[in-house]
C-alpha positions in Angstrom: -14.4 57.8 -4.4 -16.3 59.8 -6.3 -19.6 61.3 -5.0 -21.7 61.8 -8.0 -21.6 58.0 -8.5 -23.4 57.8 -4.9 -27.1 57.6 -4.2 -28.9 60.2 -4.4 -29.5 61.0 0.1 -25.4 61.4 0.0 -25.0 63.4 -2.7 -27.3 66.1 -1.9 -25.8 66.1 1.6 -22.7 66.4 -0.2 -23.7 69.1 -2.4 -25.2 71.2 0.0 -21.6 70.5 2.8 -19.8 72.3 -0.3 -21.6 74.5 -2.4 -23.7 76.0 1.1 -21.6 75.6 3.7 -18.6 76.3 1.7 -16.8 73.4 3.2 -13.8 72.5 1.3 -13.6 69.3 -0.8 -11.4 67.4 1.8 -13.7 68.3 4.5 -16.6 67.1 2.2 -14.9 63.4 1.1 -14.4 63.1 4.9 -17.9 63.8 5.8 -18.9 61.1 2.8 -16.4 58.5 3.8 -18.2 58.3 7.2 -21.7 58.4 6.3 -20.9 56.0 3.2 -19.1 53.6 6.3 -22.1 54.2 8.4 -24.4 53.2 6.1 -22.4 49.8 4.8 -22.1 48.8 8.2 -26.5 49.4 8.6 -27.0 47.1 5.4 -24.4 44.4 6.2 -26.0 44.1 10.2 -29.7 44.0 8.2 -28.2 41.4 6.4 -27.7 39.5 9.3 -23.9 39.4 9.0 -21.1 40.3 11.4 -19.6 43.9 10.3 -16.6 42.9 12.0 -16.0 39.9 9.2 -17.0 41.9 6.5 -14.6 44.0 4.1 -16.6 47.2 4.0 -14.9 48.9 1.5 -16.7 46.1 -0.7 -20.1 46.5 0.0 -22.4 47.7 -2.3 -24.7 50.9 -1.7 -27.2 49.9 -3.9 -30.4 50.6 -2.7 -29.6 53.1 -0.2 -32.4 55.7 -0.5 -34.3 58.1 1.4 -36.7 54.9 2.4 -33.7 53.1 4.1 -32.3 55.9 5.5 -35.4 57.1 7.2 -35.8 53.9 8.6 -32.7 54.3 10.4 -33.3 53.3 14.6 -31.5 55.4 17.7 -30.3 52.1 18.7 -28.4 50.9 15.2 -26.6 54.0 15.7 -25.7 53.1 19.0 -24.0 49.8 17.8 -22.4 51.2 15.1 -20.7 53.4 17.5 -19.9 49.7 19.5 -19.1 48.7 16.4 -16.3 51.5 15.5 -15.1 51.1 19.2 -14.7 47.5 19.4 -14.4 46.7 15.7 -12.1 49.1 13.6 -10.5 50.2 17.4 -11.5 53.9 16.8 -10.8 56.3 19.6 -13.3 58.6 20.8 -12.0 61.6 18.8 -12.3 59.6 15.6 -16.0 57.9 17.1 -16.8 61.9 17.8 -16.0 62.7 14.1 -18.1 59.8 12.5 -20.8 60.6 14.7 -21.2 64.6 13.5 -21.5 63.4 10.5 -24.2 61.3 11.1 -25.6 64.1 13.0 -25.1 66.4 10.3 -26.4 64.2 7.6 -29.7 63.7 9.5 -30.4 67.1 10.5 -30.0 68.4 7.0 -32.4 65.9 5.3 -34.6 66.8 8.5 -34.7 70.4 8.9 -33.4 71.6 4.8 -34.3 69.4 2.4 -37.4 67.6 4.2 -36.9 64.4 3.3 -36.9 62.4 6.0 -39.0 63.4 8.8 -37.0 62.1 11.8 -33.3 62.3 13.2 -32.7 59.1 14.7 -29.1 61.1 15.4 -30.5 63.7 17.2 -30.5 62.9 20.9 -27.0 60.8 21.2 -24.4 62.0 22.9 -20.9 62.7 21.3 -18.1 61.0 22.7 -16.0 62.6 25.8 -13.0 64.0 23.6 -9.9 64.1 26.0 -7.9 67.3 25.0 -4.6 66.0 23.1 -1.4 68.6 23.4 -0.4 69.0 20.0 3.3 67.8 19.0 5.4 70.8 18.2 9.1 72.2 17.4 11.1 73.8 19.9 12.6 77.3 19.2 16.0 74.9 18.3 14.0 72.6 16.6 12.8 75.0 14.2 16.4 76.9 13.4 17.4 73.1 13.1 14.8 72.5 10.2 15.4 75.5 8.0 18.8 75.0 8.6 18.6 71.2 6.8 17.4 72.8 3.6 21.2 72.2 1.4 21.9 75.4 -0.3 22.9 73.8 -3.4 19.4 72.2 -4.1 17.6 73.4 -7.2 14.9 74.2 -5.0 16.6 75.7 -2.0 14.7 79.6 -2.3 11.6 77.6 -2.8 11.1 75.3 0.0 12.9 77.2 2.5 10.3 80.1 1.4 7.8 77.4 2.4 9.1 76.1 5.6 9.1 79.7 6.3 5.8 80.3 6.4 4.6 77.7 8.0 6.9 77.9 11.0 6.5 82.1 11.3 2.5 82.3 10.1 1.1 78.9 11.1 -0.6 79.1 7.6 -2.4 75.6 7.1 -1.1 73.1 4.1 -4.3 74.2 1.9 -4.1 78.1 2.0 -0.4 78.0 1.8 -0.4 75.9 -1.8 -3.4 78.2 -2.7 -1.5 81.2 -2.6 -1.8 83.2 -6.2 0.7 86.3 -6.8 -2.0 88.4 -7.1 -2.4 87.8 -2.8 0.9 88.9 -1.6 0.9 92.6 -1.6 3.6 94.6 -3.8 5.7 95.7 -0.4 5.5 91.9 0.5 4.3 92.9 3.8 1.1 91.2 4.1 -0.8 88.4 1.8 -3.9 86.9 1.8 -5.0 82.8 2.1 -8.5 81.2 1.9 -8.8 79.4 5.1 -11.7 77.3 5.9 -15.3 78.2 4.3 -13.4 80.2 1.6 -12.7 82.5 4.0 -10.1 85.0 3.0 -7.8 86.0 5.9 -4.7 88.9 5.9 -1.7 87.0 7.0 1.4 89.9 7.8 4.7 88.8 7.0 7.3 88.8 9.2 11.3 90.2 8.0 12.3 86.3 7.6 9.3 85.7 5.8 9.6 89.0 3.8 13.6 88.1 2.9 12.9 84.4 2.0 9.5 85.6 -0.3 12.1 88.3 -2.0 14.7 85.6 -2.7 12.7 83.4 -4.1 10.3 85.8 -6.5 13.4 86.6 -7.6 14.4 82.7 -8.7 10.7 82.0 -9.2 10.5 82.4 -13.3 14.4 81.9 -14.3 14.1 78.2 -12.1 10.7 77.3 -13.4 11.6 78.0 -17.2 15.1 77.0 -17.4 14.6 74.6 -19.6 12.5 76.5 -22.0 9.3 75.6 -21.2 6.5 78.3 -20.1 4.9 78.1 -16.7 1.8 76.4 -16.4 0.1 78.0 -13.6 1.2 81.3 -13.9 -0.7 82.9 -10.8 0.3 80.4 -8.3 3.0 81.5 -6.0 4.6 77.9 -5.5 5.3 75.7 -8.4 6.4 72.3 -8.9 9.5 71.0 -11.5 6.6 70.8 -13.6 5.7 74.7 -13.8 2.6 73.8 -12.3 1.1 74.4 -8.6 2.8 72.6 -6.4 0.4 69.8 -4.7 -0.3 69.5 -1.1 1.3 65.9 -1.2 4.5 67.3 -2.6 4.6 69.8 -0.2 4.3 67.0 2.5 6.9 64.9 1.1 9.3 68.2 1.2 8.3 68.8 4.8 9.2 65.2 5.5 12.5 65.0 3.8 13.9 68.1 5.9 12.5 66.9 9.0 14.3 63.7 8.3 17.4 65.5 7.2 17.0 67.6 10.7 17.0 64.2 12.6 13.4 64.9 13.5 12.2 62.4 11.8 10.4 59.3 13.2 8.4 61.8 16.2 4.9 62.0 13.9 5.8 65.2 12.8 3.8 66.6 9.6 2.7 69.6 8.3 0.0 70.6 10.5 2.7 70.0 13.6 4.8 72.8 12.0 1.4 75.3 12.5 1.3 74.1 15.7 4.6 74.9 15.9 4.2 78.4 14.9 1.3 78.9 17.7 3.3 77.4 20.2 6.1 80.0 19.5 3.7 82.7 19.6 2.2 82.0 22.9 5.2 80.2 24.6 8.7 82.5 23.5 7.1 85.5 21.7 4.2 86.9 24.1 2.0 87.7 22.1 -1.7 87.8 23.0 -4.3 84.9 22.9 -6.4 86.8 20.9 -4.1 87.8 18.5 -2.9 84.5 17.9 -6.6 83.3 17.2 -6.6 86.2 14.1 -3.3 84.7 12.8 -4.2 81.2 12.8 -8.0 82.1 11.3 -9.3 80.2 14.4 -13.3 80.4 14.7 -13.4 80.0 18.2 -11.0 81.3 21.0 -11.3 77.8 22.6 -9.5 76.1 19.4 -6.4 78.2 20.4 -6.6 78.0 24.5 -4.8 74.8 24.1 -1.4 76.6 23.1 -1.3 78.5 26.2 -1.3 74.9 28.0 2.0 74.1 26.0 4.4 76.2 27.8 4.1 77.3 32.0 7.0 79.7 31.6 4.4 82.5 31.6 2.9 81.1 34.8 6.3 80.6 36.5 6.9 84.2 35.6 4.1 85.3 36.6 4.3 83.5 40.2 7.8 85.2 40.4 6.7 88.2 39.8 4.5 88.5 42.5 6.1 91.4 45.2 6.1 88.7 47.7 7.9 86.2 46.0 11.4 87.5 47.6 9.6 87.0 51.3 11.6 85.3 53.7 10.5 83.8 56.7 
């Protein structure tokens, strides 16, 4: 989809999520794709038809202006929330999500731009979120998947590097693919990513993430040029067969392929499950402190990383056994 072909009230709201807010240009598609859903499904019920019957993706958003958007009611957002329950079967985390944007696309046009004078958005409730443990990798798990990567393939120092760093920095997909060589510091102890809002964060590398960097800087030109052709993006850390930057989906399909290759395939495993992972690990076999894991993770609030203390109770059995009473006998 692309935004500038859009009417003009999503657009703005677009250019002010990215260029303002610094949100990044995923974050900003998803915050289009549900007010652009929100707003099909208010001009097909005007129209008199059944949203459930309707394809939406084919509905035209001609027309859409600040007019029909300020004539938005309370109670058409409240069906379109009946509507994503009962119609597209959306659970309340994903009903939670559509609704911020709303929320968000209403209070901007209210409060910064001034074009509509009332937030029909305002006084609704979001959804009751239940807290979802995230899946993760097991100590075993994890020696299991860097273990699948087959030393003989051409890009063995490459994406073991990369499976590295996710499972030992919980780096997300983004800031790992957008590492340049000019981040990683000449000692390879530390580097830096751009996490969310272009924020740049200090990552410290670990001795397994410091040997598997060395070996493959030290592949990194001869493997990307061996067939005589120069590198393409010549700052980016991780490059593709085509001496470019290596994508976020072809990092995905890599991450699949070992999991697969592991015989962890088939769990809903992905990427983002191999941060978890790395949190997990952290909290649950490595100690270290809650606060510390928030820094590594680039967590904006401490409540985002509570929920990997609720992953493991061996702290809490410990603790309980360490109590000077615990050896009591009656």
């Amino acid at each position: 989809m692309v935004i500038s072909n859009l009417p003009e009230p999503i657009v703005t709201f677009a250019g002010y999520k990215g260029s303002i807010q610094n949100c990044s240009p995923l974050t900003v598609s998803e915050y289009v794709n549900d007010i652009v859903l929100f707003f099909r499904y208010i001009i097909v019920s005007r129209r008199g038809e059944k949203p459930e019957k309707v394809e939406m993706t084919e509905v035209s958003l001609e027309g859409l202006d600040y007019s029909l958007a300020g004539s938005v009611r309370t109670d058409e957002i409240y069906s379109y929330m009946l509507y994503l329950a009962s119609g597209r079967d959306n659970g309340a985390r994903i009903r939670a999500r559509r609704l911020s944007a709303i929320k968000a696309f209403y209070k901007y046009h209210t409060v910064k731009s001034h074009k509509l004078e009332e937030n029909p958005a305002k006084d609704i409730e979001t959804p009751k979120v239940k807290p979802a443990l995230p899946k993760y990798l097991t100590l075993d798990e994890s020696i299991k998947l860097l273990e699948s990567v087959p030393r003989e393939c051409p890009t063995y120092e490459r994406d073991y590097c990369i499976l590295t760093l996710f499972l030992n920095c919980g780096m997300r997909l983004s800031e790992l693919v957008g590492i340049d060589l000019a981040h990683i510091d000449s000692d390879l102890s530390k580097l830096y990513v751009t996490g969310k809002g272009n924020k740049m964060r200090m990552v410290y590398l670990n001795s397994a993430c410091r040997r598997a960097l060395e070996e493959y800087l030290n592949v990194r030109q001869s493997k990307a040029t061996e067939h005589g052709q120069p590198i393409i993006d010549k700052e980016a850390l991780f490059l593709s067969s085509r001496r470019k930057r290596i994508s976020d989906k072809m990092v995905q399909a890599l991450v699949y392929r070992y999991l697969d290759l592991a015989g962890l395939g088939g769990r809903g495993l992905s990427v983002h499950k191999l941060r978890h992972t790395a949190a997990t690990l952290m909290c649950s076999e490595g100690d270290v402190d809650i606060l510390a894991v928030k820094e590594i993770l680039g967590h904006e609030q401490l409540t985002t990383t509570q929920i990997y203390t609720h992953l493991s109770n061996k702290k809490l059995r410990d603790a309980t056994e360490a109590n000077p009473l615990a050896k009591i006998k009656n």
